[in-house]
N, C-alpha and C positions, 0 to 999 in steps of 0.2 A: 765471074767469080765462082769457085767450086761451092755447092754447096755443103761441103762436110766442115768448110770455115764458116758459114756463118754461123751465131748464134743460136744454140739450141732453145734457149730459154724466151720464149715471147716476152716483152715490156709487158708493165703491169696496166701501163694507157690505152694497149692495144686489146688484149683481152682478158678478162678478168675470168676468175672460176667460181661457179656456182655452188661447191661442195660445202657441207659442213661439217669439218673433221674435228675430231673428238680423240685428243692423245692422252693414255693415259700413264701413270709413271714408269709403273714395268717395262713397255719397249725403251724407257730412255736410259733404264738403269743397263738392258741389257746391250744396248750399242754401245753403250758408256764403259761395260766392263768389257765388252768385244773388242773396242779399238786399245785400251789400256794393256790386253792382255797379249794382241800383237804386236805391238807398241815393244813389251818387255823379248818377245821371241824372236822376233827379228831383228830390230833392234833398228827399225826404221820411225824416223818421227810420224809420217803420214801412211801407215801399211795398206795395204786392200784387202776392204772389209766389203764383205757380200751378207745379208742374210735376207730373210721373209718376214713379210708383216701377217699376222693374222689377227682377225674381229669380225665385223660386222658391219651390213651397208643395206640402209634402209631406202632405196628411193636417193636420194642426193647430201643425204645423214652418213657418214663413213663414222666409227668408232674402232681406234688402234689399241689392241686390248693386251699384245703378246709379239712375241717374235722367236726365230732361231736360224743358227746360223747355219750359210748354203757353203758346197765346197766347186771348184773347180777345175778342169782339166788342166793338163801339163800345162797349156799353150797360155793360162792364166785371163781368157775371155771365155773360154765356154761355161756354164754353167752344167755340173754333175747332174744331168737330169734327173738319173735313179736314185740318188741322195734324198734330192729336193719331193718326189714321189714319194720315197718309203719316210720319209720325216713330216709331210703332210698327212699322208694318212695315220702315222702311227697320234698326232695331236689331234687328227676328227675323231679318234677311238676316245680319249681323253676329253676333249673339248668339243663337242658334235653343233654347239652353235659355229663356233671361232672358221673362218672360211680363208681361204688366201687374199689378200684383196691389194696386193704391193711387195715391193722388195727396198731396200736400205744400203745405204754407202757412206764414207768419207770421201769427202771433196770440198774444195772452195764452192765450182757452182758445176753443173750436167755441164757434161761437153759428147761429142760424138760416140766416146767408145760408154756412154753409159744412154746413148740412143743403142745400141747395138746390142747390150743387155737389156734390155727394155724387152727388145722383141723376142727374146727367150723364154719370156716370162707371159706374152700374149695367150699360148695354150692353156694358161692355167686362169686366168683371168683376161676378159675383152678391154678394159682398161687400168692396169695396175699401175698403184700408185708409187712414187720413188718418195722418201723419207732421206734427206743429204743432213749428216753431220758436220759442222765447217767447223773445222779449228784451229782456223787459222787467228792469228795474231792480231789481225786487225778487225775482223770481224769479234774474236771477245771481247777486245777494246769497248767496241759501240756498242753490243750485247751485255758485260756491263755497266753501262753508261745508262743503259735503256732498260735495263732488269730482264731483258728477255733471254730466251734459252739460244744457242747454237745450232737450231734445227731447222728447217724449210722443207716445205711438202710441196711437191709438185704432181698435176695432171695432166698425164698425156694427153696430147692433140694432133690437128692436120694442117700444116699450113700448106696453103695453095702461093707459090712463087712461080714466076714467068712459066704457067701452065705445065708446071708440075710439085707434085704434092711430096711432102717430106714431117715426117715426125719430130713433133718437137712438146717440148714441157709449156706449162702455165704453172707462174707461182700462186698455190694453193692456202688463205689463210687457216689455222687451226690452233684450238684452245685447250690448255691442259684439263683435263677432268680427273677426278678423285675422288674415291670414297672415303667416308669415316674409317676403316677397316684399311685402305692404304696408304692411308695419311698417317697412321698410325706405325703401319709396316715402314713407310718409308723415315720416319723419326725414329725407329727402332734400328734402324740399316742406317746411318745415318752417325749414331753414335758408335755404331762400332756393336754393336750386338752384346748380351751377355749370357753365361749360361749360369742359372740359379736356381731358386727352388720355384715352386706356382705361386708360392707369395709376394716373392720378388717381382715375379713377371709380372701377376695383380698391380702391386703397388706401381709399378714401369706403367705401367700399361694407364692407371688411373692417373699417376702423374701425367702421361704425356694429353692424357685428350683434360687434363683441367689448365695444362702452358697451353694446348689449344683454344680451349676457350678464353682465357688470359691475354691473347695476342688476337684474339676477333673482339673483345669487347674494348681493346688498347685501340683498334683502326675504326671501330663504329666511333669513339668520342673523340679522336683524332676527324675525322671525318664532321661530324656534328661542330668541332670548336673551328674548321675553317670554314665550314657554312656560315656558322657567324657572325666569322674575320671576315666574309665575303671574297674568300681564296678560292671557294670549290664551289661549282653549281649548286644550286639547290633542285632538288628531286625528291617531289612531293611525295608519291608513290615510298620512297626508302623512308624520307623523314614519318608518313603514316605506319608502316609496316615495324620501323622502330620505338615509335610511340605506343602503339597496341602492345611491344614485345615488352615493354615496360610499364605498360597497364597490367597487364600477365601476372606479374613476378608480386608476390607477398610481401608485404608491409615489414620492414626486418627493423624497423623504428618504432615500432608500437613496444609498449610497455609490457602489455602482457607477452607477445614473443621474446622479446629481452629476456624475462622472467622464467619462462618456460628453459629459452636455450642454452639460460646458466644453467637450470635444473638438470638438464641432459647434460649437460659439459661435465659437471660434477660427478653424476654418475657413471658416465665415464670414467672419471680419473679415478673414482672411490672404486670400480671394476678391477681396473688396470694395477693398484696399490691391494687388493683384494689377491688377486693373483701374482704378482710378487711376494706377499708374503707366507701365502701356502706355499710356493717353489721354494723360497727358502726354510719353512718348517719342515719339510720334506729332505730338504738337504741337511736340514741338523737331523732329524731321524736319522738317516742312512747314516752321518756320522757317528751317530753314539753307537747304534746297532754295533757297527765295526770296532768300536771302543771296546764294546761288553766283549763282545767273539774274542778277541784279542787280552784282553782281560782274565777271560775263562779257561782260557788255554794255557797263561803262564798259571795260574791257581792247581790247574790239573797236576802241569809241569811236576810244580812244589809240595806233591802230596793235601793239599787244603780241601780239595774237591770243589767242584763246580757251587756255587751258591745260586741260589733260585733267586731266579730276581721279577721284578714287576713289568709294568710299562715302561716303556720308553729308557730299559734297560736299567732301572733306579731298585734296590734290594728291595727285597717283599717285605720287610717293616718297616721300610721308608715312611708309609702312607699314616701307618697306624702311629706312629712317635711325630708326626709331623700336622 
């Protein structure tokens, strides 16, 4: 049997991979807008998608922090070497931790012509990693079925067959990571963005991490009421860690905070109705101001002459008759 038929992808029974990969949501937003947008150009469903992974790799710790995309030679397998050069370096100038550590595609699963890409990418990394997009039909199905994303990371290997060796993949597991700061980016991208004033954004911004808290504290008592039901493990360590978090939190049933928190509420609103009604005394000034001007000008008009007038535009012996 040739070996360019068999199977690039070792079983998972045979060998397993030691890495601990660490995806975070940028590179998926960005394959995700890379395939959608060759998608529309070509007008092919599955087009060929090439880019670079860049991050960090501690020891057997990998973290996918970023990516961009690679071009290719006419024959549509080489990889532009000078592209892939002047666009790494121009991101160490920018991002001087971020390192090359892999390359990305659309596929159902590696097959030979993306061992062949692989090894173009060897100069620049001793093992880079492949990141496959599947969007295919039945893999979303079971994805979601499963809640999980359409992605698979694999690590190159060697396997030894009838005494000779040949490159091939191990499926690599890996879990999404996210910051406070991306979670929020990514719930801002998400709705569709807007553009408004910094108050708007404030207020976007504090709405979204208090629906964030709102949907962590909805899956802790979701979580705590099937421990109960005896649906879900119990995990002493969560259950302690949750109980201190709730030792923590301030008594919001005590009488004197009750008392206290109407008193701030009120002053609030007594603020709020404060400042609505200077904006509108303010706007009745300018109104009458505009009266008087408008007033003193047909009086001119008519020979009567201008009359002196007081505050708030009202005649000067208004005060005194009044």
């Amino acid at each position: 049997m040739d070996t360019d038929e068999l199977p690039v992808v070792l079983p998972s029974t045979t060998n397993t991979s030691g890495l601990s990969i660490s995806l975070h949501p940028l590179p998926i937003l960005n394959i995700s807008e890379h395939l959608t947008r060759l998608r529309l150009q070509t007008r092919s469903r599955v087009p060929f998608v090439l880019g670079a992974l860049l991050g960090t790799q501690n020891g057997r710790d990998v973290e996918i922090v970023n990516t961009f995309e690679l071009a290719v030679e006419d024959d549509g397998v080489t990889v532009d070497q000078g592209f892939l050069v002047t666009r790494k370096e121009q991101y160490k100038q920018v991002f001087p931790s971020l390192e090359f550590i892999g390359w990305y595609t659309v596929a159902e699963r590696p097959t030979s012509r993306h061992i062949a890409l692989h090894e173009q990418f060897t100069p620049y990394s001793s093992t880079p990693l492949l990141l496959v997009l599947q969007p295919s039909t039945v893999f979303a199905a079971s994805a979601d079925a499963s809640g999980s994303l359409p992605l698979k990371a694999y690590e190159p290997t060697v396997e030894i067959r009838d005494r000779k060796t040949r490159s091939v993949f191990i499926e690599a597991p890996f879990s999404v990571e996210t910051g406070e700061a991306e979670r929020i980016a990514v719930d801002y991208a998400a709705k569709g963005g807007s553009a408004g004033t910094s108050l708007e954004a404030h207020l976007q911004t504090q709405r979204a991490a208090v629906k964030m808290l709102h949907d962590r504290i909805l899956l802790l008592v979701k979580y705590v009421s099937d421990v109960i039901a005896g649906s879900a493990t119990k995990d002493h360590a969560t259950l302690r860690a949750l109980s201190a978090l709730i030792a923590s939190l301030p008594a919001s049933e005590n009488k004197e905070f009750r008392e206290e928190f109407d008193t701030e509420y009120e002053d609030v609103q007594l603020t709020a109705y404060l400042a609505t009604l200077t904006k509108s005394a303010n706007l009745l000034n300018d109104l009458v101001d505009k009266h008087v001007v408008l007033t003193s000008s047909r009086d001119e008009r008519s020979g009567m002459g201008p009359r002196r007038r007081g505050m708030m535009g009202r005649p000067a012996d208004f005060d005194r008759f009044h």
